[in-house]
Structures are given as C-alpha cells and as structure tokens.
C-alpha positions in Angstrom: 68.8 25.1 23.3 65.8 27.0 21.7 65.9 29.9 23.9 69.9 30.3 23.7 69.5 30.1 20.1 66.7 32.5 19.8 68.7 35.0 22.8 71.7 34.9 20.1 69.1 36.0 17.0 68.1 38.7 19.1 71.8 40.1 20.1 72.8 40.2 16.5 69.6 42.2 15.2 69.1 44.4 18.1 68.9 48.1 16.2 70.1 47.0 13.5 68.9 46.3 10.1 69.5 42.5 9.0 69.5 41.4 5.6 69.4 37.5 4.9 68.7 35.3 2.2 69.7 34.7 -1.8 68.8 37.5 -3.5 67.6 40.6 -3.0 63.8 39.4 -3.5 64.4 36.9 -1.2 66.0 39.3 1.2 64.5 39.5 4.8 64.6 42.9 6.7 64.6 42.8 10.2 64.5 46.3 11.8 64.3 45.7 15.5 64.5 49.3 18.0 62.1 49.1 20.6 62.2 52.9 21.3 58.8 54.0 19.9 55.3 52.1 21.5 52.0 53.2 19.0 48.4 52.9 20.3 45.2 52.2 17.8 43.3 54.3 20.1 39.6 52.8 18.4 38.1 56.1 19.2 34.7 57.3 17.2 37.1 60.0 15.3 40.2 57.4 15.2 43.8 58.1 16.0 46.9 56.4 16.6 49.0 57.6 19.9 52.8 57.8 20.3 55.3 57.5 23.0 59.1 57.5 23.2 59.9 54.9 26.0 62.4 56.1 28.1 65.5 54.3 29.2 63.0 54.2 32.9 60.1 52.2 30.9 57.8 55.4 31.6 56.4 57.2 28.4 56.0 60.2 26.6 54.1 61.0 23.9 56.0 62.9 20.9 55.7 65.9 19.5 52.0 65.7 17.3 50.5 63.1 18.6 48.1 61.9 18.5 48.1 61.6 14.8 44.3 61.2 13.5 43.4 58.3 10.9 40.7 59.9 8.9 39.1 56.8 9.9 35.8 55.8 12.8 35.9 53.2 15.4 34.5 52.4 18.2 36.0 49.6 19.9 35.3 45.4 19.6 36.8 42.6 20.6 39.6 42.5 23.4 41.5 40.4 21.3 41.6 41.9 17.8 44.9 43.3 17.3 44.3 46.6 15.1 47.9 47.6 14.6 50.8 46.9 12.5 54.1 47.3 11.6 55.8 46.7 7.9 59.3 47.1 10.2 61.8 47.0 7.0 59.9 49.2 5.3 59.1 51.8 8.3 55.3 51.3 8.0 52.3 51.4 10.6 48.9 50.4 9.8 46.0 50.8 11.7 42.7 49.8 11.4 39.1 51.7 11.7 36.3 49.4 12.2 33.6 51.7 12.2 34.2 52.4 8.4 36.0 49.4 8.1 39.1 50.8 6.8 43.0 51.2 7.1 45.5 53.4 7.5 49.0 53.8 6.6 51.7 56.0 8.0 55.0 56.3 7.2 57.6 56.0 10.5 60.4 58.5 10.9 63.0 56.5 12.4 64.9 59.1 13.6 62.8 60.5 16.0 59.7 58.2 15.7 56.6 60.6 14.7 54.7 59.5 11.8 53.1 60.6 8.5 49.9 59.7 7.3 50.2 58.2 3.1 47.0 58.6 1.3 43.3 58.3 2.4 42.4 55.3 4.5 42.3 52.3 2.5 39.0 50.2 2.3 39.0 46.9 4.1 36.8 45.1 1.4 35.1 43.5 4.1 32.7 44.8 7.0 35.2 44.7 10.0 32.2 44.6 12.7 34.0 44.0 15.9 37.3 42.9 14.4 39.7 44.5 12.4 42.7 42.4 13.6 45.8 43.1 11.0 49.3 41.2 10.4 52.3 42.1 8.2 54.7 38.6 7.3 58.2 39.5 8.3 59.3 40.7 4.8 56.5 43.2 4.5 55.3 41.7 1.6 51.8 41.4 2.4 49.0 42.9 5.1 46.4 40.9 6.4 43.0 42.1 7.6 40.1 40.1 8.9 36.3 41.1 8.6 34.4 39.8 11.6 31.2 40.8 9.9 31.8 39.5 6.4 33.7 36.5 8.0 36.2 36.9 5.6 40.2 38.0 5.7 41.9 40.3 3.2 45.2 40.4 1.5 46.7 43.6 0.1 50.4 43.4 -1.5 52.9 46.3 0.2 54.1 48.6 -1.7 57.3 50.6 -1.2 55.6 53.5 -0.7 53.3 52.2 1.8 50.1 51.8 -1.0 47.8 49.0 -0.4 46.7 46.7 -3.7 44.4 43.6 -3.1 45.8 40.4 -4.5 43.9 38.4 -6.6 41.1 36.5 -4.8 40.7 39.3 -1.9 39.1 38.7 0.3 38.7 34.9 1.2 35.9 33.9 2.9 36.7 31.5 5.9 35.2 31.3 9.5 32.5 32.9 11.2 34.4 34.8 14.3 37.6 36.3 13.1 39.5 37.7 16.4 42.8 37.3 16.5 45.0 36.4 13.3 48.8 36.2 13.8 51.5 34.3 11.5 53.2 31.4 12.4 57.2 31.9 12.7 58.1 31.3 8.9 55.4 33.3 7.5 53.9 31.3 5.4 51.1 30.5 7.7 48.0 32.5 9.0 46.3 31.2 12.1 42.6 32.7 13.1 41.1 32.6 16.3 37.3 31.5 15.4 35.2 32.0 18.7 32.3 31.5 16.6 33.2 27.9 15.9 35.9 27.7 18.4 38.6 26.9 16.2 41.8 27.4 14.6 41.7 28.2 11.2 44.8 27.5 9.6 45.6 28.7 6.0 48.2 28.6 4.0 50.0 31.1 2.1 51.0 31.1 -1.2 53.9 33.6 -3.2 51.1 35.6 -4.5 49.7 36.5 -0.8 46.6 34.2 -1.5 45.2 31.7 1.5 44.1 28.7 1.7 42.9 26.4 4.3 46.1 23.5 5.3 44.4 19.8 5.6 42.3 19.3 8.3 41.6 23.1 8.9 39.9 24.1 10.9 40.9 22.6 14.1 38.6 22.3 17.3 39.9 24.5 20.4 38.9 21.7 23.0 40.6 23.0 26.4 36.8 24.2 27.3 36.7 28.1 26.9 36.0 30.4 24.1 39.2 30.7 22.0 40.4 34.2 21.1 44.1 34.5 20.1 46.9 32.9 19.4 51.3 33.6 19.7 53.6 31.4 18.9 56.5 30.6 21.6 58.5 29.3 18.9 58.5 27.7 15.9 56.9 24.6 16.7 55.4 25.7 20.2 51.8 27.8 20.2 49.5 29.1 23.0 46.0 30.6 22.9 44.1 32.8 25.0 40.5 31.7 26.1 38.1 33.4 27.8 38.1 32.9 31.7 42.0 33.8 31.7 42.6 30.7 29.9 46.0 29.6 28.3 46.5 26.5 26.2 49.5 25.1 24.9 50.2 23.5 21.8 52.6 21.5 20.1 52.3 22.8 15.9 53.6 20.0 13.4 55.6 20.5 10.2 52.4 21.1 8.0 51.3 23.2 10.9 48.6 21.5 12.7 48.1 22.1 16.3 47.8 19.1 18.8 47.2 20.0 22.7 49.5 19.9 25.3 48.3 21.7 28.0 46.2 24.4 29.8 46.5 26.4 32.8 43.6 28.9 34.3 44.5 31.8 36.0 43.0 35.2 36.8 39.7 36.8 35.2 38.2 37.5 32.0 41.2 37.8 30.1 41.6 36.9 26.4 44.7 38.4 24.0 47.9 36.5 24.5 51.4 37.6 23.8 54.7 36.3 24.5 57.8 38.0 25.5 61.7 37.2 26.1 61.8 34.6 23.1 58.6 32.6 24.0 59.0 32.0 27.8 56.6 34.3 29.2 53.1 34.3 27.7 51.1 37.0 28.8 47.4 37.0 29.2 45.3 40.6 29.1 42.2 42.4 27.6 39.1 41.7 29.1 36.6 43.3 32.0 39.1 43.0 34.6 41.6 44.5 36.2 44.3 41.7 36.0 46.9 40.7 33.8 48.1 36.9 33.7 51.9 35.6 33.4 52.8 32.7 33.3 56.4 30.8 31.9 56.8 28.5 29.3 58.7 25.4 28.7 60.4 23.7 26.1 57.9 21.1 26.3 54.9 23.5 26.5 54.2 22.8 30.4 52.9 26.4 31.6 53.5 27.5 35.6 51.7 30.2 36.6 54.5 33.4 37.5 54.5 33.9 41.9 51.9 37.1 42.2 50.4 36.4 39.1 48.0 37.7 38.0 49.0 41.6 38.7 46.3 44.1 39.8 46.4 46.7 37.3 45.2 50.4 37.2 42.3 50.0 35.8 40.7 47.4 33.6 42.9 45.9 30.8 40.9 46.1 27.6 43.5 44.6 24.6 46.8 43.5 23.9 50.2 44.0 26.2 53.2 44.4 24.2 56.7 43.9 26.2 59.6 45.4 24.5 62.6 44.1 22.4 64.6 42.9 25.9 61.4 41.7 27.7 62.3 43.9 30.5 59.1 46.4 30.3 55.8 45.6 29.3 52.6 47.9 28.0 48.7 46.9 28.3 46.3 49.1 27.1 43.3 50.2 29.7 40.9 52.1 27.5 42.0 55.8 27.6 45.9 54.9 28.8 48.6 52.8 28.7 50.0 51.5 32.0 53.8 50.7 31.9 55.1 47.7 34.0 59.0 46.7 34.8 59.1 42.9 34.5 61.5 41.0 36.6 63.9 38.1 35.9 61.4 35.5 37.1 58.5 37.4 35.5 57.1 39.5 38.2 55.1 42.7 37.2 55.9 46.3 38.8 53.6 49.2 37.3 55.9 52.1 36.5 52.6 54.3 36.3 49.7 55.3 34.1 49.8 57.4 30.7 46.5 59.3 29.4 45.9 59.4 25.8 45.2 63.2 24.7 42.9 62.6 22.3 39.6 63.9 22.2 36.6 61.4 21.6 36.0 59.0 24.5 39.5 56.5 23.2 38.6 52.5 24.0 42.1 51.2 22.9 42.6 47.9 22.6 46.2 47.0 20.7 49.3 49.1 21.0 52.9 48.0 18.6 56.6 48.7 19.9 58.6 49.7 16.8 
C-alpha cells in the first residue's frame, strides 16, 4: 500500500506545481521536473555544472556552464551532500568548503541555466570536510553543517533567494557532521556522526531552531562507520556505512530509529539515496569503482539487486541521484558524471560518461536533479 500510495503522489505532481494546505503560510510547493541535473563540482576555484537530461538519459551541459561560485573547495567527505534545491522557490545552493561559504542561484525554469544572487554567503561555521546542505520542502529554511566547528546552521529563505541566520545559528551538536538530510515531514534533521557513530536527531521548531529529540543521539550499532542517511518512507530509514554497508531502520512517531536490518555489498561505498518511492536504496561515493543496489521492503528487509554492485567508469566519489521516474540514475566520478538506465528490477546499464569543462582539477562529490 505505501508504494501505491506514494506512485499516486508522484503522478499528480509530476511538472507541476502543487499547492496544499490552509493557508497560504501554510502552503506547500512542490515543483517536481526532473529535466535539469546540477553538479557542486568542489573544485579549488568552485563551480556548479549543468546538464539538460535528454529524453535518452545522456547529458548535455547548457549554454554557460559551468557557472562559477565565487567560492573555494577542494573536496571532503564522499558523503557530504553540498547541493540544494529551494524547488518552489527555483533556488540552488551550493556549498564551498574551502572558504566555508554558500552560494545561491536563481533557476530559470524555462530553459534551466542559472543566475548567481549576491556574494557567497558565510557558513558561520568552519565547513572542514563537510559542507552538507538541506532545504525542508517549503523552502522555509537551509541547513548547513560545519565539520570543523561541529556545529549546523540555519538561515531563513528569502523570496529573493537572501540568506538570514535564525536566532541561535549555529547550534553546536556532534563531532563528525557528514551527511544531514530531513526526515519526510520536515520537521526533523537527522546527522550522520562518524565521529561518534551516531544519529543525531533534532528537532525543528517554527522559527528554524534545532534541538536534540529525547534520547539523541542514537548509537549506529550494525558495525561500520556511519555516513548518511535517506529515508524510504515516512517511517522506514537506511544508512550508508563504510565497507558498502546498508542498514535499515524502522523510525518511530517521535522519530527515533530502532534497527532492522543490514546487508554488505560491494566496496568502500558510503552516500545512500533512494529512488522509485523508497524501493531501491542506492549505495556510492567512496575509492571504488562500484555502485551498490539493493531493493527495499515494506518491512525494511534489504536484497541485494542480481549484478549488483555495477562496475562503473571510474571511481564513484559522492552521491547518485536517479531522476523523478527512477528510470535513470547519475553518480558523480570526480571530473564527470556517468549516466546509467535502471531497469524494472533495478539493474544498472551505463549510458556513458560526461566531462565537466571546468578548469581547476573538479573532485565532485553531490549533483541535484531539478
């Protein structure tokens, strides 16, 4: 029932906007395309790439791109996610961890190429080797975390794409940050912690401000180093562990995470991301040249995908990112993207490789599909 009910969400937003809720202040915008895919290249001179996918899955990149930050960076973690879209409000940020800064463009929608507002923001943090970054589904509110500081900022959204810290930025909590990603209502923030190897969980309140949920932090106990997090669905999580590890986890009403299971398959691999409503969960970034699928049940059981994990082109240094249908998928290897057709059942079919033109030795690690 939860994927046909999730499969029947996605029909009735595809490129579309959708509006929902009381009010207009309550109003959720939901602006789903899946035409444009962005790259946080992580270059010393910074830039952000862009592609039109074609109807094929192949790319190519639009007219000026790659569009330069004004920002340094120099790689990290696999599993920090430096990109991220404000969708109703046709924003991309991207983060520069050298400086430890961000970046906001504006989107074009109507052919995709972007616009940089303003000088790069600073983090208020020292990013280090993170610089992960979330929006909640209302683009109320971005979320950056400070690997060196140990610490996560909030800055409220503005219309016009400015940044404004909310009161209490930035909150100190952790040691590690990698991964951050919110949980399906959005009014949690879950930190991977390889430091302590733990979740962090905090809650957020109206005014964008965390705070840690009871219990908090919670152990990762399945053996490996945790690194991210996704959620399947609302009440279903996996993570991605070092050693191509994926654990499943059922996550309460106050949003604690209890264990289900764990399944180890492939290499080095760390950032997790699901696709096709929560029943793939793909595992990628790391030193090898493999990415991990495997399915994902109701229950949270996890069965490794037949051929999995796919060879890829070269090694797999961040985040893939499948598209709106769950038909293609995108991983970044350093200086390209490599495109892959995914098959009913899950199966992985490179479509070919894609340079990134910019100058300055790129080490991407997180790409967004907008």
């Amino acid at each position: 029932m939860r994927r046909v009910k999730y499969l029947f969400v996605a029909l009735v937003v595809v490129a579309a906007l959708l509006f929902t809720g009381c009010g207009k202040d309550d109003a959720v915008v939901v602006f789903i395309s899946g035409k444009y895919l962005y790259v946080n290249t992580d270059s010393t001179n910074n830039f952000v790439s862009a592609f039109i996918i074609n109807r094929d899955g192949t790319l190519t990149e639009l007219p000026g791109s790659p569009y330069a930050t004004g920002g340094l960076s120099a790689g990290g973690f696999y599993s920090a996610n430096r990109i991220a879209l404000a969708r109703g409000k046709g924003l991309l940020f991207a983060s520069n961890v050298t400086d430890s800064t961000i970046t906001v463009f504006r989107i074009n929608r109507l052919n995709g190429t972007l616009t940089q507002i303003g000088l790069p923001i600073a983090s208020g943090g020292d990013m280090g080797s993170g610089g992960s970054l979330a929006v909640d589904n209302r683009g109320r509110f971005l979320f950056a975390g400070n690997d060196n500081t140990a610490n996560i900022s909030v800055f409220a959204i503005g219309a016009d794409g400015s940044l404004t810290p909310v009161s209490g930025s930035p909150f100190a909590f952790g040691a590690s940050i990698n991964g951050i990603t919110l949980n399906v209502a959005n009014d949690l923030l879950y930190v991977a912690d390889g430091g302590t190897n733990a979740f962090i969980v905090l809650a957020i309140a109206a005014d964008g401000s965390l705070a840690p949920i009871a219990g908090s932090p919670f152990a990762y106990t399945a053996g490996f180093t945790l690194t991210s997090f996704a959620f399947s669905s609302a009440t279903l999580g996996i993570a991605g562990a070092t050693g191509g590890a994926y654990s499943s986890y059922a996550v309460d009403a106050a949003g604690v995470p209890t264990l289900l299971a764990t399944l180890v398959i492939g290499a080095n691999n760390q950032a997790i991301s699901t696709a096709r409503n929560g029943s793939l969960a793909i595992l990628s970034g790391g030193n090898s040249n493999q990415i991990g699928v495997v399915t994902v049940a109701d229950d949270g059981t996890l069965t490794q995908v037949a051929g999995s994990p796919f060879v890829t082109a070269a090694p797999v240094r961040g985040y893939a990112a499948a598209n709106p249908r769950g038909t293609f998928l995108f991983a970044t290897e350093s200086d390209r993207i490599e495109a892959f057709a995914v098959d009913p059942d899950g199966v992985l079919t490179s479509l070919g490789t894609f340079l990134l033109n910019n100058t300055g030795d790129p080490k991407a690690r997180s790409l967004v599909i907008y």
